[in-house]
Kinemage of the C-alpha trace (Angstrom):
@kinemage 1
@onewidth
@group {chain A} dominant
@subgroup {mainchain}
@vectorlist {calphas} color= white
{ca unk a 1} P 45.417 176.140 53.756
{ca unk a 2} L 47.310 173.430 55.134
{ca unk a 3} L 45.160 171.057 56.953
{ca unk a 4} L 41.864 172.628 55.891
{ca unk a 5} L 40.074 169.358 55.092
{ca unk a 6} L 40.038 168.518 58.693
{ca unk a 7} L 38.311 171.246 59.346
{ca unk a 8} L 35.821 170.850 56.658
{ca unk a 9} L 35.278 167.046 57.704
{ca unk a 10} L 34.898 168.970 61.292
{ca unk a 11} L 31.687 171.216 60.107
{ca unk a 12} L 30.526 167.950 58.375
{ca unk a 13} L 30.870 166.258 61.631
{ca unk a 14} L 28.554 169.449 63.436
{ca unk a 15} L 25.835 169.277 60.689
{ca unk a 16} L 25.206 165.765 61.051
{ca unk a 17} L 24.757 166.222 65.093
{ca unk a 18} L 22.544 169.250 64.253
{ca unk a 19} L 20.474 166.296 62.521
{ca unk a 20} L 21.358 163.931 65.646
{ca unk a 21} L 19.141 166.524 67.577
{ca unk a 22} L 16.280 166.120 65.666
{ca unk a 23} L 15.011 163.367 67.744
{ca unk a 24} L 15.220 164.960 71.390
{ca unk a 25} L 13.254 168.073 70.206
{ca unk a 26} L 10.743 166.013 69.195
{ca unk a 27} L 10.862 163.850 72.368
{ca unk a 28} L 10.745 167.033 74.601
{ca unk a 29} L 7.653 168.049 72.921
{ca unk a 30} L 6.292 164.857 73.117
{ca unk a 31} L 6.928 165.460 76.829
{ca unk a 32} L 5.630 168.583 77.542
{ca unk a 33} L 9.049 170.161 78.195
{ca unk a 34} L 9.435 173.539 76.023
{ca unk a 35} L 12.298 174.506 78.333
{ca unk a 36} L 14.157 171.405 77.139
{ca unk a 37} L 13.441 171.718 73.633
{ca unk a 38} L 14.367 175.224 73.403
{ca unk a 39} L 17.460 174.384 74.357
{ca unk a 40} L 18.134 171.686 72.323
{ca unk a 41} L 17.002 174.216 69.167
{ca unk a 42} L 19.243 176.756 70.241
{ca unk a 43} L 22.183 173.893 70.329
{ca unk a 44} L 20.872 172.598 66.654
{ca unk a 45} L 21.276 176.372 64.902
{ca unk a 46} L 24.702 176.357 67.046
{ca unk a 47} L 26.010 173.686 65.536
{ca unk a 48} L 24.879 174.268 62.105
{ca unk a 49} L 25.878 177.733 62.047
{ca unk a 50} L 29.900 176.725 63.233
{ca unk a 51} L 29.778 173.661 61.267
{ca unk a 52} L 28.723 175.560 58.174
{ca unk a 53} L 31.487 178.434 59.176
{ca unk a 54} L 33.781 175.425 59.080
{ca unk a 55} L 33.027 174.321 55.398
{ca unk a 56} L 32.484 177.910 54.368
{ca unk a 57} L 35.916 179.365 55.475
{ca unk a 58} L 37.862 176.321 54.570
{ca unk a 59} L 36.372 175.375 51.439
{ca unk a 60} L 38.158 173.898 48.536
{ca unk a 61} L 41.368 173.094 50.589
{ca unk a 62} L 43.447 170.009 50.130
{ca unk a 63} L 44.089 167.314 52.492
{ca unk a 64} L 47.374 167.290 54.881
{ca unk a 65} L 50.177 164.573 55.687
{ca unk a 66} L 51.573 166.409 58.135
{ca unk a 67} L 51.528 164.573 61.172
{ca unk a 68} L 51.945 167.511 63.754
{ca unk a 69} L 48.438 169.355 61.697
{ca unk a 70} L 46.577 165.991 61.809
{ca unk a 71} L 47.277 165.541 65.712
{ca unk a 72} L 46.814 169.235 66.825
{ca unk a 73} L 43.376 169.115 64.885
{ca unk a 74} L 42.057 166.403 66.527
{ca unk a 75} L 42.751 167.825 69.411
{ca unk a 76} L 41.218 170.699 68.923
{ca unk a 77} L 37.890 169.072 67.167
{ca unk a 78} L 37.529 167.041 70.069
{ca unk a 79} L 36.895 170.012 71.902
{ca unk a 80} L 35.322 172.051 69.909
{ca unk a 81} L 32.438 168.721 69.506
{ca unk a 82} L 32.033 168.315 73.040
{ca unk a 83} L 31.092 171.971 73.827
{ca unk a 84} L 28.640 171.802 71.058
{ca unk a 85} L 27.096 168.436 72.248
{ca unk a 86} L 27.017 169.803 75.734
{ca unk a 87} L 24.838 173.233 74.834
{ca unk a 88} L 21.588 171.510 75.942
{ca unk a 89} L 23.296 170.702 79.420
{ca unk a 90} L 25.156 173.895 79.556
{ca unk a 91} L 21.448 175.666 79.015
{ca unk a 92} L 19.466 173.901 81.614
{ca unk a 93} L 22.173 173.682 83.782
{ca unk a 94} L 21.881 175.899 87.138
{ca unk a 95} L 25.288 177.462 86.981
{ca unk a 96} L 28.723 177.718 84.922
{ca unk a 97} L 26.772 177.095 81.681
{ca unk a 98} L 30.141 176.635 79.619
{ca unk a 99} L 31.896 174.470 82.049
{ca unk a 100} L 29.142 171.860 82.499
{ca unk a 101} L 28.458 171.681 78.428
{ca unk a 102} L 32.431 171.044 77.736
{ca unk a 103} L 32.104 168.492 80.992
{ca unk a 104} L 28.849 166.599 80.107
{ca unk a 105} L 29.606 166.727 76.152
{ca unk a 106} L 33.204 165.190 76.670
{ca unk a 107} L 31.496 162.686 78.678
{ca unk a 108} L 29.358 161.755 75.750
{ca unk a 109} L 32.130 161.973 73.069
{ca unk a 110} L 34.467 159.764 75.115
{ca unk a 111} L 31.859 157.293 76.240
{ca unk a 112} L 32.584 158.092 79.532
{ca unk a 113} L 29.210 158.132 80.446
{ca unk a 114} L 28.696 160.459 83.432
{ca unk a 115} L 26.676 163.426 83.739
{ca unk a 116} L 26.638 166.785 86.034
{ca unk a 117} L 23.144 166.127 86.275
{ca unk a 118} L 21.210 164.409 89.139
{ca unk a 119} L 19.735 160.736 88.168
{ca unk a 120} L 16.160 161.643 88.577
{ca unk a 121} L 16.116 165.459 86.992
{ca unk a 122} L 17.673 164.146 83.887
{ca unk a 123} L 14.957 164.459 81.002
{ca unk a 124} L 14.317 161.892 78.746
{ca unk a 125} L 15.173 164.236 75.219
{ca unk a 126} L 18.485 164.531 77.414
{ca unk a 127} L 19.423 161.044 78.075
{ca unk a 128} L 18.253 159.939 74.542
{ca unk a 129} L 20.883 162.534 73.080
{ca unk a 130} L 23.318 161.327 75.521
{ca unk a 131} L 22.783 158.169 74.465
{ca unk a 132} L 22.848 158.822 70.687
{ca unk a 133} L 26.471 160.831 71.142
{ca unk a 134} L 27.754 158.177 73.263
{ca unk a 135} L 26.867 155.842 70.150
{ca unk a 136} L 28.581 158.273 67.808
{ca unk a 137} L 32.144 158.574 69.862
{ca unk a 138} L 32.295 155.143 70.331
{ca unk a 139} L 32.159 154.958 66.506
{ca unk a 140} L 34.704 157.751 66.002
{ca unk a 141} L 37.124 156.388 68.047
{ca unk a 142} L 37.207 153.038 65.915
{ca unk a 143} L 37.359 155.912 62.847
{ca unk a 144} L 40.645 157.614 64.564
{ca unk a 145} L 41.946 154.648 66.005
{ca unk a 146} L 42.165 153.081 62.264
{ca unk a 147} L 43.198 156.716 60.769
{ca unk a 148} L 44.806 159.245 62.418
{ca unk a 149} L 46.487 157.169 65.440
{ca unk a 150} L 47.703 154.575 63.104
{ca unk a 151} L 49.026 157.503 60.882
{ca unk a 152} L 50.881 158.690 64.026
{ca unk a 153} L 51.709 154.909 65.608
{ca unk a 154} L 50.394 156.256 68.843
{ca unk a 155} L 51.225 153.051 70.697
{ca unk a 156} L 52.412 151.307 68.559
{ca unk a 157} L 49.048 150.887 66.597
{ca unk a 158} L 50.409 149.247 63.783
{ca unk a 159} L 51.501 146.495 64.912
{ca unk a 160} L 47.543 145.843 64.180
{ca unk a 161} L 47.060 144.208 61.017
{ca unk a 162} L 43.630 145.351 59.763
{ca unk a 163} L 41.258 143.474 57.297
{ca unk a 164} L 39.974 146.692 55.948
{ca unk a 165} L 40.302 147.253 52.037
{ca unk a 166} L 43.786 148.445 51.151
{ca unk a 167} L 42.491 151.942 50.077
{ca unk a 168} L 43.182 153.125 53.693
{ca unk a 169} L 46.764 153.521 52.936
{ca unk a 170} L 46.469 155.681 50.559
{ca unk a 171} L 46.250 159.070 52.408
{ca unk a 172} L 45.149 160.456 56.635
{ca unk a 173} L 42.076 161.495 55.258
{ca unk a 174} L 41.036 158.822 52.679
{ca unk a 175} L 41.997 157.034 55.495
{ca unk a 176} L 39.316 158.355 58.010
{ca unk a 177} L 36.444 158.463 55.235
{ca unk a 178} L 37.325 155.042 54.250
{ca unk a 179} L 37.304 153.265 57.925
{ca unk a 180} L 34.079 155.174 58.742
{ca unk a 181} L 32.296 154.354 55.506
{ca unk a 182} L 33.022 150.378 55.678
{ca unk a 183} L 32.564 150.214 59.096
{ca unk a 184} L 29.341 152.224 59.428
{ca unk a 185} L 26.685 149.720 58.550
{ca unk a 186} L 27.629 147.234 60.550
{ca unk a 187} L 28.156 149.271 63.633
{ca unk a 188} L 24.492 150.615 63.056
{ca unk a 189} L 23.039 146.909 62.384
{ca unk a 190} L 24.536 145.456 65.138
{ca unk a 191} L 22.830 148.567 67.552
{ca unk a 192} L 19.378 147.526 65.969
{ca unk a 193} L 19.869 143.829 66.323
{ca unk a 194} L 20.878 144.557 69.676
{ca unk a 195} L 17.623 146.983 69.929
{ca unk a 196} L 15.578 144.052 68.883
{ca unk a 197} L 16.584 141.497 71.420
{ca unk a 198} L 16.676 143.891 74.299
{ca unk a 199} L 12.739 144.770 72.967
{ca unk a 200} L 12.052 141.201 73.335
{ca unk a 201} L 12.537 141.447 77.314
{ca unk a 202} L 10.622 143.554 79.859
{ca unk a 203} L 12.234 146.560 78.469
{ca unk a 204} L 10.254 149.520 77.098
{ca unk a 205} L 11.041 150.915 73.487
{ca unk a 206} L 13.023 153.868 74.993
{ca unk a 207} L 15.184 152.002 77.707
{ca unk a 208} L 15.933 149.476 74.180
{ca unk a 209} L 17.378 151.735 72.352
{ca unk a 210} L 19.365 153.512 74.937
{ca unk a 211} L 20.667 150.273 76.555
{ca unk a 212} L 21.745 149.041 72.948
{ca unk a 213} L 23.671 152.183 71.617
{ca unk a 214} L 25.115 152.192 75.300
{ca unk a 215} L 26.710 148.213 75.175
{ca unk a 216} L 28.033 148.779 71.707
{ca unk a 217} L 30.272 151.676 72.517
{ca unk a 218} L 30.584 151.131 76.255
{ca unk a 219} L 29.375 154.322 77.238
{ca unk a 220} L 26.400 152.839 79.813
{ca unk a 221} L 24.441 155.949 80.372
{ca unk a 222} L 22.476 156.090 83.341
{ca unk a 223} L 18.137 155.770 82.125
{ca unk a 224} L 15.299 158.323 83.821
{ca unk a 225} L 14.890 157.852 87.301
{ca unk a 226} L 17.080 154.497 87.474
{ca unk a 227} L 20.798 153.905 88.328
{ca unk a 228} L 22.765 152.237 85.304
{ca unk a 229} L 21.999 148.735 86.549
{ca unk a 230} L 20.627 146.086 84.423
{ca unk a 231} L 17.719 144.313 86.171
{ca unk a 232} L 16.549 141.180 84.830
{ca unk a 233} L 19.132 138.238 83.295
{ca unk a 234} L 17.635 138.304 79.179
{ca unk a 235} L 18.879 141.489 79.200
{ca unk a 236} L 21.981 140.933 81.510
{ca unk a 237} L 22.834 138.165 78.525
{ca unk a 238} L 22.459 140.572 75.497
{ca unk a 239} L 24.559 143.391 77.101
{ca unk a 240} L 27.385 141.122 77.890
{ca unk a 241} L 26.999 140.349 74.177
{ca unk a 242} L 27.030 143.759 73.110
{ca unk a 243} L 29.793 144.898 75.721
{ca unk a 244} L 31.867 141.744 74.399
{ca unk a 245} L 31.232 143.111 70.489
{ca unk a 246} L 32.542 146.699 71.264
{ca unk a 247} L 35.159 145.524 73.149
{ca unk a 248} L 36.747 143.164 70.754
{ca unk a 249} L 38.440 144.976 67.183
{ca unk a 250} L 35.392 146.336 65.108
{ca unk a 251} L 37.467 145.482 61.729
{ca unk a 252} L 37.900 141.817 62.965
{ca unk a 253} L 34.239 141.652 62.980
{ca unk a 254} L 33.929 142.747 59.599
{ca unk a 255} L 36.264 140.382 58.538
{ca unk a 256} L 35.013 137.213 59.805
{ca unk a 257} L 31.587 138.531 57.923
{ca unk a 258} L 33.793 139.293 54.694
{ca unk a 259} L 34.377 135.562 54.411
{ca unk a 260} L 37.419 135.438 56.927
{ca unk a 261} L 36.215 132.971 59.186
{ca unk a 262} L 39.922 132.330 60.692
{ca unk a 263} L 40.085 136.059 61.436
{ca unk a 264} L 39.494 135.580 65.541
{ca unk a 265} L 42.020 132.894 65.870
{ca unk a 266} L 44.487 134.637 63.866
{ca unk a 267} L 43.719 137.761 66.186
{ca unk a 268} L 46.195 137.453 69.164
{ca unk a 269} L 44.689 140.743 70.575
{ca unk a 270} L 41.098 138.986 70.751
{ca unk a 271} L 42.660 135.951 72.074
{ca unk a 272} L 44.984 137.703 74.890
{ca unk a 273} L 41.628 139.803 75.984
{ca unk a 274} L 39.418 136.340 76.199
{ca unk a 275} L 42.450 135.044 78.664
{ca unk a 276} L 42.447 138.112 80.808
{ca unk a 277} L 38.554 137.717 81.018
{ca unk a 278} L 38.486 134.402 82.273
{ca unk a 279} L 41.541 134.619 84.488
{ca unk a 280} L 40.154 137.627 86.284
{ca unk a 281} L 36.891 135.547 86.231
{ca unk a 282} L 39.256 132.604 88.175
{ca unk a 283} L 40.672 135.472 90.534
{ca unk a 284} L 37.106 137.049 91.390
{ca unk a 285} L 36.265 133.514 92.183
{ca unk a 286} L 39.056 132.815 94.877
{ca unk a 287} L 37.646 136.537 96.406
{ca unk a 288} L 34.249 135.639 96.180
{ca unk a 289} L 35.091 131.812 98.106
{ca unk a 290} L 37.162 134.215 100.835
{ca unk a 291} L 34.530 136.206 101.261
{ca unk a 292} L 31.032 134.609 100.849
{ca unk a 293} L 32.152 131.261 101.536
{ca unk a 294} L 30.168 128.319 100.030
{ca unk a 295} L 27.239 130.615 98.652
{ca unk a 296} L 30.253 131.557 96.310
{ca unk a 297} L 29.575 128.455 94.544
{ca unk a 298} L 26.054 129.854 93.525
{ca unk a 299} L 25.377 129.760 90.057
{ca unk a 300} L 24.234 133.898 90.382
{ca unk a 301} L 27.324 135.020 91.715
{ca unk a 302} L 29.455 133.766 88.989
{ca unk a 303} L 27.237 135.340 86.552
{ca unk a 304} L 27.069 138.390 88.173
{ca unk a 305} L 30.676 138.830 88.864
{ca unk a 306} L 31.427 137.622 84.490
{ca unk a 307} L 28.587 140.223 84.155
{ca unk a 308} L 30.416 142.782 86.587
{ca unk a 309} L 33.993 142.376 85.134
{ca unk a 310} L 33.140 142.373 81.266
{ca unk a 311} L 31.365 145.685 82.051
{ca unk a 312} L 34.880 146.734 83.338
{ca unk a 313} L 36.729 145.438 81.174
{ca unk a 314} L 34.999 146.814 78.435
{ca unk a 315} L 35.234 150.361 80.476
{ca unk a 316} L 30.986 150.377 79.965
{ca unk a 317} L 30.781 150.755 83.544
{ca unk a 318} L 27.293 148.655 83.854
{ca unk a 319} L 26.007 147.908 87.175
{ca unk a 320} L 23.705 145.472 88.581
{ca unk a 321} L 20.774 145.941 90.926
{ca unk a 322} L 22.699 144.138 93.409
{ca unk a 323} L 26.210 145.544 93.651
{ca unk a 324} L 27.511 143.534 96.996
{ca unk a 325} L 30.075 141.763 95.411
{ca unk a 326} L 31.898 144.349 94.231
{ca unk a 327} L 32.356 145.405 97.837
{ca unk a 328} L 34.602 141.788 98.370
{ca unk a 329} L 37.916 142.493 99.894
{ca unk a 330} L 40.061 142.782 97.051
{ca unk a 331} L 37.933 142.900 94.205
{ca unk a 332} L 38.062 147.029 93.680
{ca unk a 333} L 41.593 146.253 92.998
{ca unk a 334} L 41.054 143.794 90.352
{ca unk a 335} L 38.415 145.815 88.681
{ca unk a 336} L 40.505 148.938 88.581
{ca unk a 337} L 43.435 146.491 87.064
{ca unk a 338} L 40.609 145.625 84.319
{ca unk a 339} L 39.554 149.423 83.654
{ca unk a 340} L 43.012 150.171 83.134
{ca unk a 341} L 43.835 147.036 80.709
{ca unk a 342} L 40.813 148.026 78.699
{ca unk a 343} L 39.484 146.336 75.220
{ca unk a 344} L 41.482 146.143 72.451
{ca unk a 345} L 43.172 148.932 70.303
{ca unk a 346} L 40.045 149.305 67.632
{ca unk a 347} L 37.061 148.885 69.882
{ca unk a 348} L 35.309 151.491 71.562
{ca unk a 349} L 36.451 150.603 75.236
{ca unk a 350} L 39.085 152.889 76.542
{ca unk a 351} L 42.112 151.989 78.872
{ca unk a 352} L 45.591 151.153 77.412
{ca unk a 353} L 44.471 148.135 75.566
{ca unk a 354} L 44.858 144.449 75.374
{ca unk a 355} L 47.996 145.001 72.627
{ca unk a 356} L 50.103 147.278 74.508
{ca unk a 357} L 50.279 145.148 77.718
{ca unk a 358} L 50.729 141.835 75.912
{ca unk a 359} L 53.779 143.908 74.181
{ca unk a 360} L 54.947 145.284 77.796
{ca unk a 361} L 54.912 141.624 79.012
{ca unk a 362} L 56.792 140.424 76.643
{ca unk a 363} L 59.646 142.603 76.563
{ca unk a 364} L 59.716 142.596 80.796
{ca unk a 365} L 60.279 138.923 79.883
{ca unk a 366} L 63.040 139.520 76.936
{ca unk a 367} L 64.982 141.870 79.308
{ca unk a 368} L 64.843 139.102 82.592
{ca unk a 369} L 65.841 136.883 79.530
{ca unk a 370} L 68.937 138.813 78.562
{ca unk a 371} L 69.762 138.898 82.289
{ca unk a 372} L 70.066 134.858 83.270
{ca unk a 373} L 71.765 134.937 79.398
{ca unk a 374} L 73.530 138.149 78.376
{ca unk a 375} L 74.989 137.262 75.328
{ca unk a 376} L 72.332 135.565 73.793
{ca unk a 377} L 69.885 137.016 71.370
{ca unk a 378} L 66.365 137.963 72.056
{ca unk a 379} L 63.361 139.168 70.286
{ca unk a 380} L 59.740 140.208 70.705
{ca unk a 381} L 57.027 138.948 68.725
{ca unk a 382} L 53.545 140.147 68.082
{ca unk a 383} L 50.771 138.504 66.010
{ca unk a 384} L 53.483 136.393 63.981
{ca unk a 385} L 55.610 139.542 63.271
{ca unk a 386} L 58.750 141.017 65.259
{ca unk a 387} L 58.273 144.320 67.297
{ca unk a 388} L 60.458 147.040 65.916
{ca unk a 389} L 62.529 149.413 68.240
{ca unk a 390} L 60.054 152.249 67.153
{ca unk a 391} L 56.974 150.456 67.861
{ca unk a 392} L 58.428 149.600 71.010
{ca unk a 393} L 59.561 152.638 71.849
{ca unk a 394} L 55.439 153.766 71.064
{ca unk a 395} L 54.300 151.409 73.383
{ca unk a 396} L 56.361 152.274 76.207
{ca unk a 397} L 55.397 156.297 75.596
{ca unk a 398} L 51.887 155.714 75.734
{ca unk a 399} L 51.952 153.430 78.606
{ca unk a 400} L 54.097 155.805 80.620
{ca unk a 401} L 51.930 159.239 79.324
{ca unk a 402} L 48.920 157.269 80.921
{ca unk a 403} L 50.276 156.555 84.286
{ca unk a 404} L 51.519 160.329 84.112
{ca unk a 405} L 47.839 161.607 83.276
{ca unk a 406} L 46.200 159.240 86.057
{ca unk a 407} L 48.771 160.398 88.507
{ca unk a 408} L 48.942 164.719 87.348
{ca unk a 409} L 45.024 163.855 87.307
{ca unk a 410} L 44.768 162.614 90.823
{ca unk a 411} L 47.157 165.116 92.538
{ca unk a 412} L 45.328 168.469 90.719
{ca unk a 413} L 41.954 166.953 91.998
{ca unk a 414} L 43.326 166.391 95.307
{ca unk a 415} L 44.664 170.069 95.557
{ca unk a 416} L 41.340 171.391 94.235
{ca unk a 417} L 40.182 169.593 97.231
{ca unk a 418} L 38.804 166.236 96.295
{ca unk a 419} L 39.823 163.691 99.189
{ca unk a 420} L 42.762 161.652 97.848
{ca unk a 421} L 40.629 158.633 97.981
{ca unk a 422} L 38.174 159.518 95.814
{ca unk a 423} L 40.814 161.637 93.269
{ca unk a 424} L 42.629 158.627 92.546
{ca unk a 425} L 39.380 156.294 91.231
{ca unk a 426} L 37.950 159.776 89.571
{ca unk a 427} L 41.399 160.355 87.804
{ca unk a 428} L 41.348 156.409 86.915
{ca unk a 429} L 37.534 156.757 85.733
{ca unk a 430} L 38.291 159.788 83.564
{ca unk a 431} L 41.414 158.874 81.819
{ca unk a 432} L 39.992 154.870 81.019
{ca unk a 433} L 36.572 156.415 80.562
{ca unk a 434} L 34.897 154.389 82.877
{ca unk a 435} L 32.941 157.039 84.996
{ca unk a 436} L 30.668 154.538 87.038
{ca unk a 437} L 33.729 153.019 88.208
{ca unk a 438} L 34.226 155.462 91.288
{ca unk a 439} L 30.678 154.560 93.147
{ca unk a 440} L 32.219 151.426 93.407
{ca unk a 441} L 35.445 152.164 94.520
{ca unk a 442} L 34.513 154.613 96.950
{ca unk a 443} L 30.919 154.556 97.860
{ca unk a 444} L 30.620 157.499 100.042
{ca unk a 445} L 31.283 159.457 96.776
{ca unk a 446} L 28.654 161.988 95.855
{ca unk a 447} L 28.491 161.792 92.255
{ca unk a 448} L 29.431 164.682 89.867
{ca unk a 449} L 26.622 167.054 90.911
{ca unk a 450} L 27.783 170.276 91.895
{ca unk a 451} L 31.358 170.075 91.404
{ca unk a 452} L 33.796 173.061 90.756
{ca unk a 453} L 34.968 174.506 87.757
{ca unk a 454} L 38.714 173.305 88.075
{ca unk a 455} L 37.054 169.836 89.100
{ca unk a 456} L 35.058 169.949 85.468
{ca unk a 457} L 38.117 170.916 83.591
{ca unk a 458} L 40.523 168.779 84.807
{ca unk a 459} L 38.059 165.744 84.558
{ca unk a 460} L 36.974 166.633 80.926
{ca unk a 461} L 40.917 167.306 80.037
{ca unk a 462} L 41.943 163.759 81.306
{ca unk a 463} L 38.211 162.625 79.300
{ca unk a 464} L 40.177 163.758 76.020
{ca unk a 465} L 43.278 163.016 76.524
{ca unk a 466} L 42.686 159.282 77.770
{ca unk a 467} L 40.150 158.590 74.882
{ca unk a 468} L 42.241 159.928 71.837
{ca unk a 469} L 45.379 159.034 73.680
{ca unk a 470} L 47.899 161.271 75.622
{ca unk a 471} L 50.595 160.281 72.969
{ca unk a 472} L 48.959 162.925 70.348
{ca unk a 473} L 49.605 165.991 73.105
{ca unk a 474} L 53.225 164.550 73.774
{ca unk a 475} L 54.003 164.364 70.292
{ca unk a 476} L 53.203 167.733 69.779
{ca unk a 477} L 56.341 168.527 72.473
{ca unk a 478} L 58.761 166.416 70.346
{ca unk a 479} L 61.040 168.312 68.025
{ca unk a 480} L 61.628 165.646 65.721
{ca unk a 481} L 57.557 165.185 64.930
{ca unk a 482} L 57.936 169.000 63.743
{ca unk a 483} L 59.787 167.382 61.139
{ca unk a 484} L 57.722 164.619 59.776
């Protein structure tokens, strides 16, 4: 059957979070909590028995080129893993079972990092298996970026020049095995190193581990009984770090540590984000001295406002004990600007990404160009290379598909009967998967306790769609992909 290896890689993918369970049954046990365990056994023999369905039924089958297969079955996978990562919620939830797993697991596959539950009735064998699933979409994402997006050019993705081994081109799927088997080790090192320095600090074993899987892949899950702040400035410093690694391209990384020690400066992407970071640092600066006059000069608030903006940039969502200066006039603006710019296009941060903008800019500029000159002859360049029309063309889809999902996303919450104020940032938070970002946009916002059904949906469609990019369901509508 056409496209049957997808699905087999999909059971693969369910066996190996059956094993991901492992760990939170044991931890509930540890605990005391049978209620929580049972659940999280039930979700294990769930996932083993659909996963092995998967490999059973489409055993033996060959791989597919066929764009249109490759981007329907991602879509489909991605929804198929977040209902099974979501069973434990879904069981010890209070009501709508089904619609709280799909909710809570897309918020764990997408790195969003929100949860129906209340802060302090979370479990630990729950947060430590958000955690580890959080850690495991950030890492797929890099996987599909690098396979199955490039094989589609969803905005304009290859224009990126990876330093991966040339075996990716041969082939979606060799492509997707290859990407996550290179890249795998030194996604999981870089956790533990991370683990290990955070250890170091005042933080306990448990809050170490979780912390580190969370700054890697910017998902910044919310600990037992605490907010999602970071308290004390050693472990401030090795988030940023952490935040900084995910958000910059994972195949750079393994570059430079191939031997390719120019790799970052030859990286226009890394470059362009570094810019943005520091000139939003410079405009967060001039809002701070409006606002807090000469304490703005205090060696805390600039590193609490870097601290602040590199978790939104990165789309972690991070907090700090102290959260006043993100109340500045002005500054919910700029951090919704950075949510929305996002990492860059092989990182685990979400929003449209460092590349597309830079590519946006420049061809504003090459069309004001051909205005003040009309017969002269511009171009637009990217990473030492000329844009083609169809790359272009990419860009300009993907960038216009998100504004379209923010803005459908804001006006069905708002007619399900979320005040318009808080739709917008929750539509914005979803689709950038950022989910921290609305408490401080709109702090009279109650969190995502006890919300509706359509409320759930909607938020985990625009999850989905803004993590493996709208331009795989809009390329599904185009006639001419049918043909490819």
């Amino acid at each position: 059957m056409q496209g049957g290896l997808l699905f087999v890689t999909l059971g693969r993918y369910l066996c190996l979070m059956a094993l991901m369970m492992l760990p939170p049954v044991l931890l509930s046990y540890h605990d005391g909590d049978d209620r929580v365990a049972d659940a999280f056994i039930t979700a294990l023999m769930a996932a083993v028995f659909i996963g092995a369905l998967f490999m059973l039924a489409f055993r033996g089958s060959k791989a597919t080129e066929k764009l249109t297969v490759a981007m329907a079955g991602v879509i489909f996978s991605g929804v198929v893993v977040a209902i099974v990562a979501g069973i434990p919620n879904g069981l010890l939830a209070a009501k709508n079972g089904l619609v709280v797993a799909l909710f809570d697991g897309m918020s764990m596959m997408t790195t969003t990092g929100v949860s129906s539950f209340a802060e302090n009735t979370v479990p630990r064998a729950l947060v430590l298996w958000q955690a580890t699933m959080g850690w495991l979409g950030g890492f797929t994402s890099v996987v599909l970026a690098l396979s199955v997006l490039h094989f589609a050019n969803s905005g304009g993705i290859q224009l990126h020049k990876s330093p991966l081994p040339h075996g990716l081109g041969e082939g979606l799927y060799n492509r997707l095995l290859q990407a996550a088997q290179t890249l795998l080790p030194l996604y999981a090192i870089t956790t533990f190193i991370g683990f290990l320095a955070l250890i170091i600090g005042p933080m306990s074993g448990f809050e170490a581990i979780v912390r580190a899987m969370g700054g890697i892949s910017t998902h910044g899950f919310n600990i037992v009984g605490d907010s999602n702040a970071v308290t004390d400035q050693w472990s401030q410093l090795i988030m940023l770090m952490l935040m900084l690694f995910g958000a910059l391209n994972l195949d750079y990384h393994y570059g430079w540590l191939k031997g390719q020690r120019r790799m970052y400066n030859q990286d226009s992407e890394s470059i362009s984000f570094m810019r943005y970071l520091v000139l939003a640092m410079g405009v967060f600066w001039l809002l701070a001295l409006a606002g807090l006059g000469r304490d703005a000069f205090d060696g805390s608030v600039l590193f609490d406002g870097f601290f602040i903006l590199t978790s939104m940039m990165s789309t972690t969502g991070l907090t700090l004990p102290d959260m006043s200066l993100a109340s500045l006039p002005g500054v919910d603006v700029l951090l919704i600007s950075l949510v929305v710019l996002g990492g860059c296009v092989i990182s685990t941060s979400g929003g449209i990404k460092i590349m597309r903008f830079v590519i946006v800019l420049r061809h504003l500029a090459a069309e004001l160009s051909k205005l003040a000159s009309p017969s002269g002859i511009t171009s637009i360049r990217y990473a030492r290379s000329l844009v083609a029309e169809r790359d272009l063309e990419a860009v300009w889809l993907l960038g216009g598909g998100f504004l379209i999902l923010v803005a459908v996303g804001s006006v069905s919450l708002a007619i399900i009967g979320i005040p318009f104020e808080q739709a917008l940032p929750m539509a914005v938070a979803a689709t950038t998967t950022t989910g921290p970002l609305v408490e401080l946009i709109s702090p009279s916002f109650p969190g995502y306790v006890g919300l509706y059904t359509g409320e759930y949906i909607t938020l985990s469609f625009l999850m989905l769609f803004g993590r493996i990019e709208i331009t795989l369901l809009l390329g599904l509508l185009v006639r001419a992909i049918w043909r490819r």
